[in-house]
PyMOL Python script that loads the backbone (N, CA, C, O; Angstrom):
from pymol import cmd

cmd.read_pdbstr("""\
ATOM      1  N   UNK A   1      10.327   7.348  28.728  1.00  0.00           N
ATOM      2  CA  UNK A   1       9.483   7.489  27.556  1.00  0.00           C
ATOM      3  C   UNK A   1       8.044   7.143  27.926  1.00  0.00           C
ATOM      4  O   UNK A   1       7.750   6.060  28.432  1.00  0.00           O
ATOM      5  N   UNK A   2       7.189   8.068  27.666  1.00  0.00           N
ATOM      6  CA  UNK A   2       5.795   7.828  27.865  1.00  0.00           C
ATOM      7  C   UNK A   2       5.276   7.450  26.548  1.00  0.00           C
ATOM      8  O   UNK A   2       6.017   7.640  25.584  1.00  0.00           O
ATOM      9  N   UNK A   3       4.090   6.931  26.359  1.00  0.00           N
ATOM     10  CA  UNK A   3       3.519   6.261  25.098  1.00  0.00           C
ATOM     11  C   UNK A   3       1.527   6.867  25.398  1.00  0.00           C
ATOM     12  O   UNK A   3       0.903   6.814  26.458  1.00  0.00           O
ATOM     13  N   UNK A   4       1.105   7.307  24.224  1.00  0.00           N
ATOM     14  CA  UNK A   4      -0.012   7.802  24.621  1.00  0.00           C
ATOM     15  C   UNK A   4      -0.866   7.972  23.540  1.00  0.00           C
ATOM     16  O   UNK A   4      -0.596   8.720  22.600  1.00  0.00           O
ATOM     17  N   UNK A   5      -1.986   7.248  23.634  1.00  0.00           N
ATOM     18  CA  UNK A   5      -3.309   7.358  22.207  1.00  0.00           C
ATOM     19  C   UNK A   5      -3.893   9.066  21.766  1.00  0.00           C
ATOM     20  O   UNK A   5      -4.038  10.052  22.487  1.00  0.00           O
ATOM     21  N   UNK A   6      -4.025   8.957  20.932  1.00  0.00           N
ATOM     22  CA  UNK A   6      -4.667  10.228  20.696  1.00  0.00           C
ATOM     23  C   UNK A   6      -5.397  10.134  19.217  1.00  0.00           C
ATOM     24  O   UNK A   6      -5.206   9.080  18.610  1.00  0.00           O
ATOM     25  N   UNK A   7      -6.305  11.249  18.512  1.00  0.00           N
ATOM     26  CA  UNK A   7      -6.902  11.470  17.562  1.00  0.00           C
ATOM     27  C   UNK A   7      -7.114  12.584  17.195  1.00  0.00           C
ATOM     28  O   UNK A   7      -7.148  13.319  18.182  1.00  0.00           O
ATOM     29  N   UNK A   8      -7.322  13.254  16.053  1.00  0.00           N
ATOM     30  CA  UNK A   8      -7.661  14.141  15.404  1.00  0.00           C
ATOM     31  C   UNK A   8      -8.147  14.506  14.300  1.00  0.00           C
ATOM     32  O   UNK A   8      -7.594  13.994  13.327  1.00  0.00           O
ATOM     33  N   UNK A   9      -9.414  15.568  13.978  1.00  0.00           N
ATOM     34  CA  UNK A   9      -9.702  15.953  13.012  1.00  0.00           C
ATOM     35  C   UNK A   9      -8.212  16.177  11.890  1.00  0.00           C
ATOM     36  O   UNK A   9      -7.080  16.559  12.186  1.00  0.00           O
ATOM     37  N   UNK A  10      -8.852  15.717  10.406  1.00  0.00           N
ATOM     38  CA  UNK A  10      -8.423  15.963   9.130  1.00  0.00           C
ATOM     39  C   UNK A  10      -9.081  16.597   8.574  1.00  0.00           C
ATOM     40  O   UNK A  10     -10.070  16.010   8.134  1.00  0.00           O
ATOM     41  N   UNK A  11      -8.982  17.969   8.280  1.00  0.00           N
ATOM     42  CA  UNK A  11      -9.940  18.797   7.382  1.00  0.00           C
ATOM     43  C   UNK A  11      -9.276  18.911   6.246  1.00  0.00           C
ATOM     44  O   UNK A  11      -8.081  19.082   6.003  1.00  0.00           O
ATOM     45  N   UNK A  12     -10.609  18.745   5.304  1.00  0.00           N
ATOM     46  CA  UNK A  12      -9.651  18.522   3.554  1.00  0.00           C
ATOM     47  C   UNK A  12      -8.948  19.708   3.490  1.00  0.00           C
ATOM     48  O   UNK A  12      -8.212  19.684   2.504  1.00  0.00           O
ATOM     49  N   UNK A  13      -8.854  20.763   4.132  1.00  0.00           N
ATOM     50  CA  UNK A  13      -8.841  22.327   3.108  1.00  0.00           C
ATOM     51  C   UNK A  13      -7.806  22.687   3.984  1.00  0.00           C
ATOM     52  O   UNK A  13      -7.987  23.886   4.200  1.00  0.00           O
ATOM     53  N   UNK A  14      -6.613  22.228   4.737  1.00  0.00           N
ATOM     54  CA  UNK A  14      -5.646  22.093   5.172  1.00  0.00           C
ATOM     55  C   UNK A  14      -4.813  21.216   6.068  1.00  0.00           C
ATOM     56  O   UNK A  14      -5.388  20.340   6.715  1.00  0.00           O
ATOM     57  N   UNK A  15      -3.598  21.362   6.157  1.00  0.00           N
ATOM     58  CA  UNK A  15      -2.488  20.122   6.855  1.00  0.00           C
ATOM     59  C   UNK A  15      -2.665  20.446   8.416  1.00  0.00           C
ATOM     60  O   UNK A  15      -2.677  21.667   8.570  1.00  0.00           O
ATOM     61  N   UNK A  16      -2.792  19.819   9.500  1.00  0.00           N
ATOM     62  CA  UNK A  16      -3.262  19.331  10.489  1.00  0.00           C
ATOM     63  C   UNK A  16      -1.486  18.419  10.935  1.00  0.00           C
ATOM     64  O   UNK A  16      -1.011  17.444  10.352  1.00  0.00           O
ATOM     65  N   UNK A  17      -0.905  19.167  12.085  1.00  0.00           N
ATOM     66  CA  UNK A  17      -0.005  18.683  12.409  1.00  0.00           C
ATOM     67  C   UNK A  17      -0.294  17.956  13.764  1.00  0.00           C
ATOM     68  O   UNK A  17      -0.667  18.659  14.702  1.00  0.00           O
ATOM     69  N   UNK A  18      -0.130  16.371  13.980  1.00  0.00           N
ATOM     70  CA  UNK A  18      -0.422  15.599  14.548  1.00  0.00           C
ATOM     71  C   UNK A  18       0.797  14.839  15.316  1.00  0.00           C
ATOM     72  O   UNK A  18       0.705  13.742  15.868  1.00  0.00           O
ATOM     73  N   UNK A  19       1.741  15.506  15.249  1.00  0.00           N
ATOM     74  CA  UNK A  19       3.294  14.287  15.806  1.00  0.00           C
ATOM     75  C   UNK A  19       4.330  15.243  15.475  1.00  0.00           C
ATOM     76  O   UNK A  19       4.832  15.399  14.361  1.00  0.00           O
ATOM     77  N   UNK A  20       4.651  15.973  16.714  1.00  0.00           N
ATOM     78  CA  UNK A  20       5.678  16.288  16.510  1.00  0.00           C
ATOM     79  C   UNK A  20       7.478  15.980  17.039  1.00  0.00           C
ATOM     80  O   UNK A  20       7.943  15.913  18.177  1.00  0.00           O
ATOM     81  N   UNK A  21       7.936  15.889  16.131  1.00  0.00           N
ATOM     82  CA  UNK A  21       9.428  15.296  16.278  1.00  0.00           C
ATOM     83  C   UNK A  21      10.438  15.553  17.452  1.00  0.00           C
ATOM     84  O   UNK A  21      11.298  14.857  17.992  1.00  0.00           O
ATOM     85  N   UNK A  22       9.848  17.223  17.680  1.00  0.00           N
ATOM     86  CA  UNK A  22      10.427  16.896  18.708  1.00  0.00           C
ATOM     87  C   UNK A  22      10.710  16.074  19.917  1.00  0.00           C
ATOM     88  O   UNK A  22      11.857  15.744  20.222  1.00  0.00           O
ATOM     89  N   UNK A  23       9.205  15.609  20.893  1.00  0.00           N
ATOM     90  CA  UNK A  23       8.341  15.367  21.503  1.00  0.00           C
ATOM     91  C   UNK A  23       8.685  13.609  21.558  1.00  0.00           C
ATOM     92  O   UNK A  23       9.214  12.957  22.459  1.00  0.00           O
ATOM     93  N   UNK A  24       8.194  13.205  20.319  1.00  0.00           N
ATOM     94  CA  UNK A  24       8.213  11.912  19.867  1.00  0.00           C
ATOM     95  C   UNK A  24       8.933  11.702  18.725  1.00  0.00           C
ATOM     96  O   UNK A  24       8.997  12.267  17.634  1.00  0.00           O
ATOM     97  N   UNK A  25       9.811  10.124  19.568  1.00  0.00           N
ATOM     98  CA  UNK A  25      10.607   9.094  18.887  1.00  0.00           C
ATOM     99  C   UNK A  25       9.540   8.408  17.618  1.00  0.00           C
ATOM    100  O   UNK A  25      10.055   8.261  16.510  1.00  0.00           O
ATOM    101  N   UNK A  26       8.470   8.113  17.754  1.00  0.00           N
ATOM    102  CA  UNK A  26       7.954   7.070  16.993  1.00  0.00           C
ATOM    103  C   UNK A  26       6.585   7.036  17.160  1.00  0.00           C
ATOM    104  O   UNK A  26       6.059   7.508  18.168  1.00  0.00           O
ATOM    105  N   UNK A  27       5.846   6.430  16.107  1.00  0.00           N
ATOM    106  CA  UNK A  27       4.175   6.957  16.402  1.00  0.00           C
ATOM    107  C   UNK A  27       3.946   5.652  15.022  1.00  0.00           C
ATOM    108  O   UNK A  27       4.720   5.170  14.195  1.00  0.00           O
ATOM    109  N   UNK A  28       2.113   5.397  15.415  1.00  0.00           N
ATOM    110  CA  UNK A  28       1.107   4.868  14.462  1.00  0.00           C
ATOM    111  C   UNK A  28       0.390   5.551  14.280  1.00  0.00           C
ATOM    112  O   UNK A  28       0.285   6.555  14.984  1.00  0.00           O
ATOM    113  N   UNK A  29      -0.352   5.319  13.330  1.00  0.00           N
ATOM    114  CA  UNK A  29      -1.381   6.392  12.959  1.00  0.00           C
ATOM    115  C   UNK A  29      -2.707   5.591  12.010  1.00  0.00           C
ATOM    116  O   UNK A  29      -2.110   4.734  11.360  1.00  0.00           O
ATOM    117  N   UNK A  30      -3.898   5.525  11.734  1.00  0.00           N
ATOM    118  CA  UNK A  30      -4.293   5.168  11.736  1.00  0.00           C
ATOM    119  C   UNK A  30      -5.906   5.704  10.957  1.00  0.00           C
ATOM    120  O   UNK A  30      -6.682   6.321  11.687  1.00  0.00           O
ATOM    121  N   UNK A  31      -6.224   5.491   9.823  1.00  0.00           N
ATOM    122  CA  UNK A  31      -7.486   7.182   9.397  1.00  0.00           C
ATOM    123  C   UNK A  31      -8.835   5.978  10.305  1.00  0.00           C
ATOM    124  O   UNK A  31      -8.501   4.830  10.597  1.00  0.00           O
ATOM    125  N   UNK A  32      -9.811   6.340  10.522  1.00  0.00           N
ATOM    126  CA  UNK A  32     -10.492   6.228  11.560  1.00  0.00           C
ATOM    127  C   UNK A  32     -11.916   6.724  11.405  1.00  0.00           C
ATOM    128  O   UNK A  32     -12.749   6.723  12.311  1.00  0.00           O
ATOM    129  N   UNK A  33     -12.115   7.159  10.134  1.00  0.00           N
ATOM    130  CA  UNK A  33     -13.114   7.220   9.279  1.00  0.00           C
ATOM    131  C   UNK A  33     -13.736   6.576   7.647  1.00  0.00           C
ATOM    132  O   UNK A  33     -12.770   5.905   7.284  1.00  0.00           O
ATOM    133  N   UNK A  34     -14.362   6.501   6.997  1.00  0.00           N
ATOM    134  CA  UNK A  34     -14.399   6.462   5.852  1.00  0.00           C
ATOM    135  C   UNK A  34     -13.865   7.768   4.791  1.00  0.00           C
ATOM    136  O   UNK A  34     -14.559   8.208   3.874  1.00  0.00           O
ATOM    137  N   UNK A  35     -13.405   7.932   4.908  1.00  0.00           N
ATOM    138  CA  UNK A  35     -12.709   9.254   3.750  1.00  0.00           C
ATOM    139  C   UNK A  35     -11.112   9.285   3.856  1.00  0.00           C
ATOM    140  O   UNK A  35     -10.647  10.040   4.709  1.00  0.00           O
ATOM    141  N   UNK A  36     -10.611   8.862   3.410  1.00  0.00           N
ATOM    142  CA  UNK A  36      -9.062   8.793   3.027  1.00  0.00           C
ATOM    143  C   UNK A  36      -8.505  10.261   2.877  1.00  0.00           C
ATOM    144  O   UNK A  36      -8.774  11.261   2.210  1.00  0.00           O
ATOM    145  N   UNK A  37      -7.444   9.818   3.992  1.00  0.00           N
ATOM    146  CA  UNK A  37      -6.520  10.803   4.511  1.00  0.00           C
ATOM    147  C   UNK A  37      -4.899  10.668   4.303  1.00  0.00           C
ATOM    148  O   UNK A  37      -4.182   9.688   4.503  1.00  0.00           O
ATOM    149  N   UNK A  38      -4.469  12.341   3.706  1.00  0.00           N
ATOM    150  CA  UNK A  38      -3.295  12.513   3.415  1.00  0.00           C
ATOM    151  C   UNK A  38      -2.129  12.640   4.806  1.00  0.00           C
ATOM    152  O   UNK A  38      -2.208  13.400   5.771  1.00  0.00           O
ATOM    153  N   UNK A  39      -1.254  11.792   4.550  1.00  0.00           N
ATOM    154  CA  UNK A  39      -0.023  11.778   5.563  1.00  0.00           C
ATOM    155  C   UNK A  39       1.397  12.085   4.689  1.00  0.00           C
ATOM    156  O   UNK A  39       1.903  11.588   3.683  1.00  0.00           O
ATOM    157  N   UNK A  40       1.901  13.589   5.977  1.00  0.00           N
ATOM    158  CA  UNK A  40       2.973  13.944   5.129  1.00  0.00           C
ATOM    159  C   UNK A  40       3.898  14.012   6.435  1.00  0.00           C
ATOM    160  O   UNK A  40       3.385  14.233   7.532  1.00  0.00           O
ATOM    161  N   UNK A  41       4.956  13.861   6.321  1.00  0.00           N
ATOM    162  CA  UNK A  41       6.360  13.472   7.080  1.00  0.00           C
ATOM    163  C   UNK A  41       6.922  14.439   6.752  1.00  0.00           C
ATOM    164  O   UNK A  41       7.159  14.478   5.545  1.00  0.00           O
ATOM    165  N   UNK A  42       7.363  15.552   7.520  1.00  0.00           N
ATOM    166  CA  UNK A  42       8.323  16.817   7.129  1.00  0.00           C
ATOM    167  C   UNK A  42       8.491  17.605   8.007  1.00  0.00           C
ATOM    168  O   UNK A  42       7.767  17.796   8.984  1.00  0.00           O
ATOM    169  N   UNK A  43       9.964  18.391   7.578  1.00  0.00           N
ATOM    170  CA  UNK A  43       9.987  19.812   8.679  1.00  0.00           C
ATOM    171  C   UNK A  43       9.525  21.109   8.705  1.00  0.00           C
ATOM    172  O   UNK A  43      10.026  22.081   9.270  1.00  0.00           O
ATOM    173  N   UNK A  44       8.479  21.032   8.012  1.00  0.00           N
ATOM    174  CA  UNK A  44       7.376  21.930   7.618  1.00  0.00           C
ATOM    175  C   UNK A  44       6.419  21.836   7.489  1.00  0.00           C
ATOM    176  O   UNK A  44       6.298  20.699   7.034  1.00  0.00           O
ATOM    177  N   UNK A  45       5.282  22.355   7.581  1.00  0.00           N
ATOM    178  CA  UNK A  45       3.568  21.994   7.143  1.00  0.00           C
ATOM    179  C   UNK A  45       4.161  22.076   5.294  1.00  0.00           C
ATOM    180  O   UNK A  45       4.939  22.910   4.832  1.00  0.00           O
ATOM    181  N   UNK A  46       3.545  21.028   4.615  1.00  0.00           N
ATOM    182  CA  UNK A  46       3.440  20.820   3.160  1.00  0.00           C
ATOM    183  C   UNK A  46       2.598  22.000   2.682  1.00  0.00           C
ATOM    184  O   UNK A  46       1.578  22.245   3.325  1.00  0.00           O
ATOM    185  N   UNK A  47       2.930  22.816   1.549  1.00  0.00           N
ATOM    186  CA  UNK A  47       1.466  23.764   0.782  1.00  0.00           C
ATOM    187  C   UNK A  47       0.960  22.685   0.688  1.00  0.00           C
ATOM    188  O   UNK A  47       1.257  21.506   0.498  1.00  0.00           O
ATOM    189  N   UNK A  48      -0.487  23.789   0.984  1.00  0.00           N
ATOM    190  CA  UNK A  48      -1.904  22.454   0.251  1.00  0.00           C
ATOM    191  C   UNK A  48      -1.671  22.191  -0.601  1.00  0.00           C
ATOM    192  O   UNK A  48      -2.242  21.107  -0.479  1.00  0.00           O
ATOM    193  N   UNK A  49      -1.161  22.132  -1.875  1.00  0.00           N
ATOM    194  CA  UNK A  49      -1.037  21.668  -3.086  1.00  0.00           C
ATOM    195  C   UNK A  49      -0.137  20.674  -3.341  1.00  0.00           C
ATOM    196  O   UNK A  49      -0.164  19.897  -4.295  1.00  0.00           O
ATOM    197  N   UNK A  50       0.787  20.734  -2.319  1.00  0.00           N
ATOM    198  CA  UNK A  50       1.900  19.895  -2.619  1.00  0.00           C
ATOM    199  C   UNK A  50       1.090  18.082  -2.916  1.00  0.00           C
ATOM    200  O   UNK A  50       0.000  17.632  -2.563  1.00  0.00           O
ATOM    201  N   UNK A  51       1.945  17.622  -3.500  1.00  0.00           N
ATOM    202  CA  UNK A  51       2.202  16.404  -3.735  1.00  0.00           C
ATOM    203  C   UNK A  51       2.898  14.982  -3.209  1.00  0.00           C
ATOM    204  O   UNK A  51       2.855  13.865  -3.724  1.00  0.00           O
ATOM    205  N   UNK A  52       3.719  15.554  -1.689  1.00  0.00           N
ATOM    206  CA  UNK A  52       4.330  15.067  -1.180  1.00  0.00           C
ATOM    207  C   UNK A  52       3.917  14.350  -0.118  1.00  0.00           C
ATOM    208  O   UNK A  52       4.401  14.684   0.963  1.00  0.00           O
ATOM    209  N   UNK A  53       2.788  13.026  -0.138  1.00  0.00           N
ATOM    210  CA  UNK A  53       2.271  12.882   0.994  1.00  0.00           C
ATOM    211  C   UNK A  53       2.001  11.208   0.742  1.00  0.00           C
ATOM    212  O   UNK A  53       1.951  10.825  -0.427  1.00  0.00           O
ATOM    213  N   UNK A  54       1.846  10.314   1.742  1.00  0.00           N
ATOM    214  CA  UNK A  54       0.851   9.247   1.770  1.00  0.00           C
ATOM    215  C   UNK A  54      -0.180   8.887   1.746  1.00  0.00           C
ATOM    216  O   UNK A  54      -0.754   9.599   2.571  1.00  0.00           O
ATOM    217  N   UNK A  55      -1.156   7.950   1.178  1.00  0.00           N
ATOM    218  CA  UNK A  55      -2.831   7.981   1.486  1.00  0.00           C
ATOM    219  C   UNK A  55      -3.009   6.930   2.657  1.00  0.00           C
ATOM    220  O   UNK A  55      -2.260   5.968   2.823  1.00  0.00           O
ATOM    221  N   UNK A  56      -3.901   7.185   3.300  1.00  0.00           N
ATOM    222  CA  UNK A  56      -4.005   6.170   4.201  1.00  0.00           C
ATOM    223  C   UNK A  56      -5.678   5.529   3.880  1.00  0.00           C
ATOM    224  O   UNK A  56      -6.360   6.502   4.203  1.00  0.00           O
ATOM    225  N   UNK A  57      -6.440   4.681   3.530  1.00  0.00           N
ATOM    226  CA  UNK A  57      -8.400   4.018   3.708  1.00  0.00           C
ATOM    227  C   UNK A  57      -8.453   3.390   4.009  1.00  0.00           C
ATOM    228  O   UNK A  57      -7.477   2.663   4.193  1.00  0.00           O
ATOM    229  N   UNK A  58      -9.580   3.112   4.318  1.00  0.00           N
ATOM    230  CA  UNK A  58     -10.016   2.043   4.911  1.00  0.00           C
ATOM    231  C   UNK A  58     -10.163   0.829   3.869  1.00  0.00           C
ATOM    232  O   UNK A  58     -10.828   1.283   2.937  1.00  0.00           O
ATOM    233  N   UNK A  59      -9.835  -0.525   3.610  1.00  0.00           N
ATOM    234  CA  UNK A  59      -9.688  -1.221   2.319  1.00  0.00           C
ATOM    235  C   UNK A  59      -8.714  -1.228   1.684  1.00  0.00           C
ATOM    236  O   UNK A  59      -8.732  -2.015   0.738  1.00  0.00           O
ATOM    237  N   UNK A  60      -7.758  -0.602   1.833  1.00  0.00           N
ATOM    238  CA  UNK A  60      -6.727  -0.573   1.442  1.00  0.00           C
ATOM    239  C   UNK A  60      -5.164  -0.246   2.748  1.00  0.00           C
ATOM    240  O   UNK A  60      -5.096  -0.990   3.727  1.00  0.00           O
ATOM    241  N   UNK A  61      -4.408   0.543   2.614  1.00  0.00           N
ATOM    242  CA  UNK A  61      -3.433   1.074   3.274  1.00  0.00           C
ATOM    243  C   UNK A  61      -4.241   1.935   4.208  1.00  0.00           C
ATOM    244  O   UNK A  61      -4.415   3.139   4.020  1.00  0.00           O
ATOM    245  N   UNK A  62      -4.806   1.145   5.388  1.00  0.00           N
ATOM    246  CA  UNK A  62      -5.127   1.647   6.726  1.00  0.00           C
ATOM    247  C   UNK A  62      -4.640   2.510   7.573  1.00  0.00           C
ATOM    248  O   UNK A  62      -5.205   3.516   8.003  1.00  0.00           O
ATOM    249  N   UNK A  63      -3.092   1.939   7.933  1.00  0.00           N
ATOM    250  CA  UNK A  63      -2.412   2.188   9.367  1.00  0.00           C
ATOM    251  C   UNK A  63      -0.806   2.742   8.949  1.00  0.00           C
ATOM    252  O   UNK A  63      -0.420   2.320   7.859  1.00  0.00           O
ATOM    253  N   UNK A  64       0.015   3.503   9.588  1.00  0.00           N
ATOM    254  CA  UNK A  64       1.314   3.156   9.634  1.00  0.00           C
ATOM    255  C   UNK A  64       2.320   3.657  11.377  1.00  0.00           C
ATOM    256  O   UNK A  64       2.056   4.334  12.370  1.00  0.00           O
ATOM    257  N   UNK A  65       3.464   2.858  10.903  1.00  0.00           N
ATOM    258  CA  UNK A  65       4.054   2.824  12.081  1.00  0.00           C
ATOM    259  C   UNK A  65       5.311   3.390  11.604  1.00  0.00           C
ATOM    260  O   UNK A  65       5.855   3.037  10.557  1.00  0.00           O
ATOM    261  N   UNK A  66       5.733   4.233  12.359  1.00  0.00           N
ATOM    262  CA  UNK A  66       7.285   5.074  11.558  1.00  0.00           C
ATOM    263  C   UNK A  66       7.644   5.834  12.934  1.00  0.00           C
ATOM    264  O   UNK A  66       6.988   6.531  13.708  1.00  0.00           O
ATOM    265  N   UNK A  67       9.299   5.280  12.880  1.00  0.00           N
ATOM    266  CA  UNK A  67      10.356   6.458  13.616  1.00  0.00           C
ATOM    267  C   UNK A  67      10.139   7.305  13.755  1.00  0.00           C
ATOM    268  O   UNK A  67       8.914   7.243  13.651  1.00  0.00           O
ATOM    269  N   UNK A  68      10.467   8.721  14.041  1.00  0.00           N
ATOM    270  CA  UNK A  68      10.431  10.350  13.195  1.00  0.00           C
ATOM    271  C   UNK A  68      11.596  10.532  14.291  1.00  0.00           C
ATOM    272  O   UNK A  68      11.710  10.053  15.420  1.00  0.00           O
ATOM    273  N   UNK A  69      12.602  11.590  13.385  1.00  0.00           N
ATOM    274  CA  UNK A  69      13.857  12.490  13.547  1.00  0.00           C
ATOM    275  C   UNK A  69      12.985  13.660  14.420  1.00  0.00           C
ATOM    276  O   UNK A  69      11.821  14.058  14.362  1.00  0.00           O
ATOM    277  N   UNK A  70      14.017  13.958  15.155  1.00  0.00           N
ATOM    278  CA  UNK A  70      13.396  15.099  15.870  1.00  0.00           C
ATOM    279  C   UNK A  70      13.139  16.319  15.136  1.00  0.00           C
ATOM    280  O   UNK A  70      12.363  17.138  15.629  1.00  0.00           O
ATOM    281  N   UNK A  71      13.658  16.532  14.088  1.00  0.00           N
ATOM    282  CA  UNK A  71      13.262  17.819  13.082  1.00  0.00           C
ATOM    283  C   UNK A  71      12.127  17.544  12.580  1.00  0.00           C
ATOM    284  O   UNK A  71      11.668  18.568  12.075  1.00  0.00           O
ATOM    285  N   UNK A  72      11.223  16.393  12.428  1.00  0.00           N
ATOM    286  CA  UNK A  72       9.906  15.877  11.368  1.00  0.00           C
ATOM    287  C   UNK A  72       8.767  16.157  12.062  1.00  0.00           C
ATOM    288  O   UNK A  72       8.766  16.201  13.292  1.00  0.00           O
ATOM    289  N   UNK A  73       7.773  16.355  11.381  1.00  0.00           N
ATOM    290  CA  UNK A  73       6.725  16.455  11.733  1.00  0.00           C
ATOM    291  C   UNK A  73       5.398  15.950  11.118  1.00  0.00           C
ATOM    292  O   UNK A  73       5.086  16.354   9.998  1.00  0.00           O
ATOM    293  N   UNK A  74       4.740  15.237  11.672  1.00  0.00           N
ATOM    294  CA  UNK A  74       3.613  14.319  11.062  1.00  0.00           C
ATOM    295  C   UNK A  74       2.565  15.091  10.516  1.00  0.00           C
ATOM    296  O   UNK A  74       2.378  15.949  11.378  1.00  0.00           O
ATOM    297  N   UNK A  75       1.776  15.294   9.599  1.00  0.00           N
ATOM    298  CA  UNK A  75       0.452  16.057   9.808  1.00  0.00           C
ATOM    299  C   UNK A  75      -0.295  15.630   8.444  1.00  0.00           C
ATOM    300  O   UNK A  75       0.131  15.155   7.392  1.00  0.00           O
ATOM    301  N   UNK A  76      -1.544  15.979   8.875  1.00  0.00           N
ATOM    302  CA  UNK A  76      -2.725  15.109   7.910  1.00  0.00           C
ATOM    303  C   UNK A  76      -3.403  16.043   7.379  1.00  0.00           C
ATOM    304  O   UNK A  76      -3.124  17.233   7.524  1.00  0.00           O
ATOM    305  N   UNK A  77      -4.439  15.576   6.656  1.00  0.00           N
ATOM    306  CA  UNK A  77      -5.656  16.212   6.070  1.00  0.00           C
ATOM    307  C   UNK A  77      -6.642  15.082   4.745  1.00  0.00           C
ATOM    308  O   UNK A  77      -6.243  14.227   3.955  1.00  0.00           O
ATOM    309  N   UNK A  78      -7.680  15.500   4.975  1.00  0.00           N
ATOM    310  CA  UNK A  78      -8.214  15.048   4.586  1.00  0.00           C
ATOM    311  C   UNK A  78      -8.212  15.111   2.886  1.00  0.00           C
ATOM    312  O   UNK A  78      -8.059  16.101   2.170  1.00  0.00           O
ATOM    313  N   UNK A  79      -8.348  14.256   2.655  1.00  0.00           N
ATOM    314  CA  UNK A  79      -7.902  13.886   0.616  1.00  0.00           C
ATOM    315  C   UNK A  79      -9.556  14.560  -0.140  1.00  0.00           C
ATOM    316  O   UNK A  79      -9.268  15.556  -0.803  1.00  0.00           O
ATOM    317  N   UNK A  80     -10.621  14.360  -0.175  1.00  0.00           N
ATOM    318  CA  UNK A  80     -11.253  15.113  -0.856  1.00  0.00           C
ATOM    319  C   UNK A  80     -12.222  15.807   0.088  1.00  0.00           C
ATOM    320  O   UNK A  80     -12.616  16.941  -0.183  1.00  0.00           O
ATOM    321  N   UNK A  81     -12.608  15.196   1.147  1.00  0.00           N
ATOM    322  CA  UNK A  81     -13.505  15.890   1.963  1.00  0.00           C
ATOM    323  C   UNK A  81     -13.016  15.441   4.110  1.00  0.00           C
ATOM    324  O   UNK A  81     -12.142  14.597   4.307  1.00  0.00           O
ATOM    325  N   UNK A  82     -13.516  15.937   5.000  1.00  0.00           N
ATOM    326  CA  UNK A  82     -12.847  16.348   6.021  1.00  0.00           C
ATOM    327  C   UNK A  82     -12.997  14.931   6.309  1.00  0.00           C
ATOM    328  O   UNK A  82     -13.849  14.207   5.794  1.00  0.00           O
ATOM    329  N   UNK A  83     -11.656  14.384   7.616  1.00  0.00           N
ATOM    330  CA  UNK A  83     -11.644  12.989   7.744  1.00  0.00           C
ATOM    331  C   UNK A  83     -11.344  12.797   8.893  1.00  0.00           C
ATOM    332  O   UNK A  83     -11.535  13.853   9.495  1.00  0.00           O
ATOM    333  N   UNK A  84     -10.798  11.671   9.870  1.00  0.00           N
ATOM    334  CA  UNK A  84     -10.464  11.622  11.147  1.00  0.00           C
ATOM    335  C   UNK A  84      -9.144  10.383  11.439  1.00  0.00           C
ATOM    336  O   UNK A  84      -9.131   9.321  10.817  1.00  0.00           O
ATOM    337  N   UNK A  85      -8.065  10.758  12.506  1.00  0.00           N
ATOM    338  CA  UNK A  85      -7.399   9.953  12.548  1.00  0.00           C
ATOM    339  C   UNK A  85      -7.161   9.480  14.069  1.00  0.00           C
ATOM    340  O   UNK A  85      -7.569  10.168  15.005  1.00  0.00           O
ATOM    341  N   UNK A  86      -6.526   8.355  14.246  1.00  0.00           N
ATOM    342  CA  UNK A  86      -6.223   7.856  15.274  1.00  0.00           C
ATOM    343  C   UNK A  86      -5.055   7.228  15.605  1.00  0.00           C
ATOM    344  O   UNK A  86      -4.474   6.735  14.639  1.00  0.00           O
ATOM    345  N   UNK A  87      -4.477   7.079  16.776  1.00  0.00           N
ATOM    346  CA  UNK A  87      -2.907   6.512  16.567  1.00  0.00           C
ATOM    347  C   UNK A  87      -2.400   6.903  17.804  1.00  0.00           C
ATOM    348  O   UNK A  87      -3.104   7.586  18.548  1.00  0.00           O
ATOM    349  N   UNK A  88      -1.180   6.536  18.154  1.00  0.00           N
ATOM    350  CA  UNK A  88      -0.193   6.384  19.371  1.00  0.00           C
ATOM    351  C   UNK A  88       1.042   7.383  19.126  1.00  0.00           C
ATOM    352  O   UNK A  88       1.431   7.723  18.009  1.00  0.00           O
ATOM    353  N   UNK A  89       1.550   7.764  20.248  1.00  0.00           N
ATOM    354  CA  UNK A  89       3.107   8.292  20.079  1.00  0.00           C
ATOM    355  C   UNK A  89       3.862   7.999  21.442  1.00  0.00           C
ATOM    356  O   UNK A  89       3.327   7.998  22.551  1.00  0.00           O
ATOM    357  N   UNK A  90       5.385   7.716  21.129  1.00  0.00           N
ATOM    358  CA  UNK A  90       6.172   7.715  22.040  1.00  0.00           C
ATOM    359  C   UNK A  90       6.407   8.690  22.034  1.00  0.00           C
ATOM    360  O   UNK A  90       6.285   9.378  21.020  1.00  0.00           O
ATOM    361  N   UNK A  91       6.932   9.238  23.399  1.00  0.00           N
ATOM    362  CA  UNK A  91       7.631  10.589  24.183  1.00  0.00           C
ATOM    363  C   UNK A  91       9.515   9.993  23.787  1.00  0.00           C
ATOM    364  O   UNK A  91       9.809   8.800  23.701  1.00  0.00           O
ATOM    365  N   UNK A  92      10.284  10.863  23.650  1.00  0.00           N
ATOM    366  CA  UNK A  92      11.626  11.081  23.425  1.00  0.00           C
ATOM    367  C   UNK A  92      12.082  10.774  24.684  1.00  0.00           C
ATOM    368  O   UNK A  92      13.285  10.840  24.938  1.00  0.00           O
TER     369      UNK A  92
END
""", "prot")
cmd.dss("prot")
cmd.show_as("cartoon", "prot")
cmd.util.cbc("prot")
cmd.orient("prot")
């Protein structure tokens, strides 16, 4: 198992897949800007519209650390305007 930092743009105006399940056992994640960013856990990119997601800001719910099934897939976006994230993943 390898373990390895990485980051990525969150653009508000779509989901941004950042961790994928296959790949990786387990990951943090981390928003890394001022603009609060949506985190959704699934085996699909979420519609933009959906509702199904976490917030992550700064001041509040920062960071998270979570398992993922090899079917899941992590991916972000930015909550009202474009944002940035940061975070780790283990290799399977």
């Amino acid at each position: 198992m390898s373990t390895s930092t990485f980051s990525s743009a969150a653009p508000a105006n779509s989901w941004t897949p950042v961790v994928a399940g296959a790949n990786f056992s387990r990951f943090a994640l981390q928003v890394a800007s001022n603009d609060a960013v949506a985190v959704a856990i699934a085996t699909a990119q979420p519609a933009i519209d959906s509702d199904d997601f976490m917030i992550l800001r700064l001041g509040s719910d920062k960071s998270l650390l979570e398992d993922l099934a090899a079917t899941d897939n992590v991916y972000v976006r930015g909550v009202q305007s474009a944002s940035k994230v940061r975070g780790y993943k283990v290799g399977r």
